[in-house]
TIPA-70327 format. One record per residue (C-alpha): x, y, z; residue in one letter. Coordinates in steps of 0.2 Angstrom, whole numbers, plus 5000, padded with zeros to 4 digits. Example, Ala and Ser with C-alpha at 12.3 -4.5 7.8 and 13.67 -1.06 7.14 Angstrom:
<rs>
506249785039a
506849955036s
</rs>
This chain:
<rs>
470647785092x
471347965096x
471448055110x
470848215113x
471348355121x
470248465128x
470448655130x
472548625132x
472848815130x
471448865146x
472548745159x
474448775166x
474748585166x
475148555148x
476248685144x
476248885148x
474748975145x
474949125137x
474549235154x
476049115160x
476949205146x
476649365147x
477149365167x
478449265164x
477949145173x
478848955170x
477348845177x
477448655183x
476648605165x
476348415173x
475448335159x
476548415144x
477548245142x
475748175138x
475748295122x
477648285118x
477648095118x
476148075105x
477048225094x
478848115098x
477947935091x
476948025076x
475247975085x
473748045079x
472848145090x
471748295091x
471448465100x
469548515104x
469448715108x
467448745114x
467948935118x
467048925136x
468448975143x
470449055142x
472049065152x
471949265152x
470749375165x
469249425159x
469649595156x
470949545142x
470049385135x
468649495129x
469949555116x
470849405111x
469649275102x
469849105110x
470849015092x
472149155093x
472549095112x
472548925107x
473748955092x
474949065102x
474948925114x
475348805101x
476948915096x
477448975113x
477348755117x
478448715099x
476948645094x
476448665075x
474748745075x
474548725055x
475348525060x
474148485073x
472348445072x
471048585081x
469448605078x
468048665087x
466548565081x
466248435093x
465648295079x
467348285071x
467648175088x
467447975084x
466347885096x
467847795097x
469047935103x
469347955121x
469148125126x
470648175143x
470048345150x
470348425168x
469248475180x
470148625182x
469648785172x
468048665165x
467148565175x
467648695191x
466448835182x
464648875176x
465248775161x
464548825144x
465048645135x
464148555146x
462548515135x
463848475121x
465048345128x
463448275137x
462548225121x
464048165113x
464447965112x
466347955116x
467447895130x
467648025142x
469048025156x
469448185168x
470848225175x
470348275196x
471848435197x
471248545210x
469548465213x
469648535230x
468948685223x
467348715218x
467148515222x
465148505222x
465148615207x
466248495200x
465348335206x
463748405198x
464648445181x
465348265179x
463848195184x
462848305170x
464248265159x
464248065160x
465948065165x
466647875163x
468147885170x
469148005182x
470948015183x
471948075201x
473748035207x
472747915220x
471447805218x
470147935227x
468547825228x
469747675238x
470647815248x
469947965251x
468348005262x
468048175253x
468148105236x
466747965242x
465848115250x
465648215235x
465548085221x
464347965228x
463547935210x
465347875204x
465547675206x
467347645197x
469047655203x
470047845198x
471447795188x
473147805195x
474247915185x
475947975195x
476648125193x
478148105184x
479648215185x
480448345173x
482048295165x
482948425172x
482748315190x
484248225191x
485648145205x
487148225200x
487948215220x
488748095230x
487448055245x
488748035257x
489148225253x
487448285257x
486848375272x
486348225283x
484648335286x
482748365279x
482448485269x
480548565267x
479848595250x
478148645244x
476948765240x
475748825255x
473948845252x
472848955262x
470948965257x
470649115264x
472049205256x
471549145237x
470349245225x
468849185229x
468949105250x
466849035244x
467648905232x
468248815247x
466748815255x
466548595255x
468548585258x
468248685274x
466548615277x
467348435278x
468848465284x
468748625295x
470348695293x
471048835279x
472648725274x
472648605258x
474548545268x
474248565285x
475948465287x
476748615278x
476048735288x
476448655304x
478248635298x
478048835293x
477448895310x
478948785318x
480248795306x
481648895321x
481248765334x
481048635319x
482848715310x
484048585320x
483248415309x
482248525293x
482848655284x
481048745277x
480848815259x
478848805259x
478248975253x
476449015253x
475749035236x
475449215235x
476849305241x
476049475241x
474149485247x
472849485237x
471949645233x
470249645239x
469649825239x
468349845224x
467550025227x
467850135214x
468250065193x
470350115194x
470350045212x
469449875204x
470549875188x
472049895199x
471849765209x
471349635197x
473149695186x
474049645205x
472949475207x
473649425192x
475149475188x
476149525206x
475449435218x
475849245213x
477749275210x
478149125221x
479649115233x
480148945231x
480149005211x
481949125216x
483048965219x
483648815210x
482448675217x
483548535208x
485048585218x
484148615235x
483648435235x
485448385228x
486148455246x
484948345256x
484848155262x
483048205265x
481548265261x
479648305266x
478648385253x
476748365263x
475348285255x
473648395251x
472548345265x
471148265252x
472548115250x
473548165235x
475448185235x
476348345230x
477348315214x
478948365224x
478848185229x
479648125213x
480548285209x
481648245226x
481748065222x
482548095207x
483548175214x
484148045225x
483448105240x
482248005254x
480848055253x
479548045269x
477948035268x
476347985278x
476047815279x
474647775267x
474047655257x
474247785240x
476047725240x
475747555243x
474547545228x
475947585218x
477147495226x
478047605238x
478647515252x
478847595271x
480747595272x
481247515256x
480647665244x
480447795257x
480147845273x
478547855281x
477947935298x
475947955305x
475948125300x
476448215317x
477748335319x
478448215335x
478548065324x
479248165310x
480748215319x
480948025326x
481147965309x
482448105303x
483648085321x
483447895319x
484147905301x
485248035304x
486047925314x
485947735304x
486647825287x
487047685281x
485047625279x
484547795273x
485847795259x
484947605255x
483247675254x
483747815242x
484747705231x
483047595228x
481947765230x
482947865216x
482847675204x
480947695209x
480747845201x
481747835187x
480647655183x
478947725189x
478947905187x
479947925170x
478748045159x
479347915145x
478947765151x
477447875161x
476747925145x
476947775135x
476147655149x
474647785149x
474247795132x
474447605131x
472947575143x
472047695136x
472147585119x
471647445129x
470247555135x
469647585120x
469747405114x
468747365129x
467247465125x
467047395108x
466947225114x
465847265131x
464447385136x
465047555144x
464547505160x
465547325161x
467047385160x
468347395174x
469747495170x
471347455179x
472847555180x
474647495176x
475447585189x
474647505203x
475047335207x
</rs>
């Protein structure tokens, strides 16, 4: 059994792309630990490139045939293109391969490998990243595709209304796989030295300022609102009346406005440049995140609306910060516990500063909630012990369908309890 990774070099979260490169940009990467763990142990696996799609605009991808991408990714990665296995032929994948892909920059498109991946015999499991946009596009795609398995920080068809809304057809669980932090994320200072405040963390996402506002059209239509954090931006719009309990470094995701105007060829030219290489310089990118949440005794980094966590929830874990979150059952599944592991509030500004003065002023129960919070996430959300849990179920996966039919199987994750 390998697994196979589909399209790495198309998708920001298993390394930087090479448009991350050439903006120098220094992306999340959340899923390279998956690739670095398999190259660490001398597992076999193998790289599948259908050149549907790439990291670059349009305007440049023309020029740059979709192997060269994927080989520059490779070095710009430390991985060893001429050491790894890529092809681009999907029947040099085993029936007995699992193939991991992402929703996003595949399934979130008029996707070309649809007929191929379709026919084909082997395991396949998605990643749900970002399947907020483009979700019925999505949903029809998986369901073309066979999809056996999807994967999400929460289990979205216990949890989430939207997912159950848009993936009626699906009857299993989605896989629980946390995010897991970068090794840079560590406690290196005393909590009683910290600021005995809450600091605000996260990315802010309005739909109707991104590329394309019609991609959100089943977010908005289910949800009627333009925020994926709503709890940011409520934090945002209050953050002077909010600044005695929560200092705020949410940013919006494009600090400069896109460029819409497209009359004229230089005007459209132009504006596409901007969109891709100005406008998502990110403010919360100009400072040293690992030490901001080394200052605090707290933090709130809000949930995407759809119920999935923001990976700053881990990152400020380990680094020995509380965390606060809603209270939801996606912690519990995974063994969170409401005061033990974190903090958790009913997702109102007014209950959000309760929790913070009540602690701010019982210290000594916040300090014992970060102790076991920061243990937590060095157990739980380790990319080591992450990666090495993952890949084991998926061997158990793949164990599993030799002995039973596709459709028996119930595949549980090890992160839950």
């Amino acid at each position: 059994m390998r697994v196979v990774f589909h399209n790495p070099h198309t998708n920001l979260v298993f390394g930087r792309t090479v448009l991350d490169f050439l903006i120098r940009n220094y992306s999340y990467k959340k899923y390279q630990y998956l690739l670095t763990y398999l190259i660490k142990n001398k597992v076999e696996f193998l790289i599948y490139n259908d050149k549907a799609d790439s990291s670059l605009p349009s305007y440049l991808s023309v020029f740059i045939p979709s192997t060269i991408e994927l080989y520059v990714w490779c070095i710009i990665n430390n991985i060893n293109p001429f050491k790894t296995n890529i092809t681009s032929d999907i029947s040099k994948i085993d029936t007995q391969d699992i193939f991991f892909s992402f929703s996003l920059k595949n399934l979130d498109t008029e996707y070309s490998g649809l007929d191929n991946i379709s026919k084909a015999r082997f395991l396949k499991v998605f990643h749900l990243t970002h399947f907020v946009q483009n979700t019925s596009r999505i949903a029809k795609n998986a369901r073309k595709l066979n999809i056996d398995y999807f994967v999400a920080e929460n289990n979205l068809s216990k949890n989430s209304n939207y997912f159950k809304k848009y993936f009626p057809f699906y009857k299993n669980i989605v896989y629980t796989l946390p995010f897991v932090y970068q090794k840079r994320f560590v406690n290196k200072r005393d909590f009683k030295s910290r600021k005995n405040k809450c600091i605000a963390t996260g990315t802010l996402v309005n739909i109707k300022e991104t590329g394309n506002p019609n991609d959100f059209k089943d977010f908005y239509n289910f949800y009627k609102i333009d925020f994926l954090q709503p709890e940011r931006q409520k934090i945002l719009k209050n953050k002077k009346k909010l600044s005695k309990y929560i200092d705020c470094y949410i940013s919006n995701l494009y600090e400069k406005k896109l460029k819409r105007n497209n009359v004229g060829m230089v005007n459209r030219l132009w504006n596409k440049i901007h969109n891709a290489f100005i406008s998502t310089k990110r403010e919360y990118l100009k400072f040293n995140i690992v030490d901001k949440y080394n200052e605090y005794k707290m933090f709130i980094n809000g949930e995407e609306i759809n119920d999935l966590p923001g990976i700053g929830m881990v990152e400020g874990m380990a680094c020995g910060a509380v965390y606060i979150g809603k209270r939801d059952s996606m912690y519990k599944d995974i063994g969170m516990i409401d005061k033990i592991h974190y903090i958790g509030y009913d997702g109102t500004i007014e209950d959000l500063v309760k929790k913070i003065k009540y602690y701010q002023k019982h210290e000594y129960k916040l300090e014992l909630i970060a102790k076991n919070g920061t243990k937590f996430a060095k157990e739980m959300f380790n990319p080591d012990v992450a990666a090495k849990i993952f890949y084991s179920d998926l061997l158990k996966l793949s164990k599993m369908k030799k002995k039973h039919k596709k459709d028996n199987i119930v595949w549980k994750s090890s992160f839950t309890i």
